[in-house]
N, C-alpha and C positions, 0 to 999 in steps of 0.2 A: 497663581496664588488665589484662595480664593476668600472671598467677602466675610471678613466681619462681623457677627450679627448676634442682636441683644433679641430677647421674648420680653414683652411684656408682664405684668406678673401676673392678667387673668390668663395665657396661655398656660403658664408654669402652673396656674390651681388647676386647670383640667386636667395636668400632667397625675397631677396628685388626689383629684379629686373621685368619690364613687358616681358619679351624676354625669353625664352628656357624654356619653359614649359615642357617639358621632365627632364630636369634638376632639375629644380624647386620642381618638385614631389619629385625626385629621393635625393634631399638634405632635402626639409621637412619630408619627412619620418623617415631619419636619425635624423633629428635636434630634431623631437619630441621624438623618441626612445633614445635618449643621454642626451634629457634636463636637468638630475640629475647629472650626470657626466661633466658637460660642462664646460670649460673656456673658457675666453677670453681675449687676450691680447691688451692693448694699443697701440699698432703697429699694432695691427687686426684694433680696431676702429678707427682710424686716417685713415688706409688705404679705411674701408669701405668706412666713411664720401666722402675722395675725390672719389670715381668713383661713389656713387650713384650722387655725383654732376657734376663733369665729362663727365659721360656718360647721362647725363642728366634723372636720372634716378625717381629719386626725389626731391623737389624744397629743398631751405638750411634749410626754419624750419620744415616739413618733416625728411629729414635727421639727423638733428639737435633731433629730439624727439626719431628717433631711435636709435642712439646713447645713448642717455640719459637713454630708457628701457632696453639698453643691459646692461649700466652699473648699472641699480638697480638691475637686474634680475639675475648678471649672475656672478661667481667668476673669478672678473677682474686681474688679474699678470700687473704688471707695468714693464717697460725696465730699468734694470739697467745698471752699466761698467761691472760687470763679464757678461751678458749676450751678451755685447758686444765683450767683448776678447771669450767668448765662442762662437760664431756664428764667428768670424773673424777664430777660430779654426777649426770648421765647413765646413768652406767654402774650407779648405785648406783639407782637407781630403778628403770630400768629395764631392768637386764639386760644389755645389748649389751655386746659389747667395746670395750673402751678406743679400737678405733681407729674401731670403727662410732660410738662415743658423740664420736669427735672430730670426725665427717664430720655429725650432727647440731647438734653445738653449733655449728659451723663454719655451716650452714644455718641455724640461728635467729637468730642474733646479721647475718646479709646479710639477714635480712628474709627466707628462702623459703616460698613455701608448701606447697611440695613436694617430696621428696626420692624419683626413683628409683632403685630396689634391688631386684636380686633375693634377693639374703640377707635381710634384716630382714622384719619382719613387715607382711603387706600390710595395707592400710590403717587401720592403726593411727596414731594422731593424737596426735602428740608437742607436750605443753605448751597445747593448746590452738589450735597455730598451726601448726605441720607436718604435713603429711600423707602416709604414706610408700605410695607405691604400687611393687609390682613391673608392671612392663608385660609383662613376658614370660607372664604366666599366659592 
C-alpha cells in the first residue's frame, strides 16, 4: 500500500504557475508519481484559488476550473473544529503557523504519511506519523 500524501499549496502554485520552471519540473514529477496516493484539503484549494489570482497567475474562470478538476480528481479532506484545536495544538509545540499547523493537522487526522513543503522543516517527523519532506532540495 502506499503513503498517503498532501502538497502544500506553494507546490500546487508552481504546478499552476508561468514562473520557476525548475520548480515546476521538480513538483510535476512528484505530482504524477503520488497521483494515487494524493489528497487535498479545502484550505489547499481556497488557498490555491487566491494566489493563482493574486499573483496574477491565472484569470478567475481559469482558476475557478482548476479548482473544480482538483476537487473531482482528487480525495478532498474538509477543515473541521477538531482540526482547528488540533493545528492550534500544533502550532504550540511545534512552532509553525497557524495555517502551516492547519495544513498538518488537516494530514494526520486523513491518515498521511507524508506531507510536501518547501517551507516547513525537512524531514522532520510530526507526532510520530508524518513525515515532512521538501522535494525541491
Amino acid at each position: 500500500m502506499s503513503d498517503k500524501v498532501i502538497l502544500d499549496t506553494n507546490l500546487w502554485v508552481y504546478l499552476y504557475s508561468k514562473d520557476a520552471i525548475e520548480k515546476y519540473e521538480k513538483v510535476n514529477t512528484l505530482f504524477l508519481s503520488s497521483i494515487e496516493s494524493l489528497i487535498v484539503s479545502t484550505q489547499i484549494l481556497g488557498e490555491l484559488y487566491n494566489v493563482l489570482l493574486k499573483k496574477k497567475f491565472r484569470t478567475q474562470a481559469q482558476a475557478q476550473e482548476i479548482i473544480t478538476q482538483l476537487i473531482a480528481g482528487f480525495d478532498v479532506t474538509e477543515i473541521f473544529a477538531t482540526q482547528v484545536i488540533e493545528a492550534i495544538r500544533i502550532n504550540a509545540r511545534y512552532g509553525y503557523s497557524y495555517w502551516d499547523s492547519l495544513i498538518i493537522a488537516t494530514a494526520l487526522q486523513s491518515n498521511c504519511n507524508i506531507l510536501y513543503s518547501e517551507d516547513m522543516q525537512h524531514d522532520q517527523l510530526i507526532e510520530g506519523k508524518l513525515r515532512i519532506i521538501n522535494p525541491l532540495l
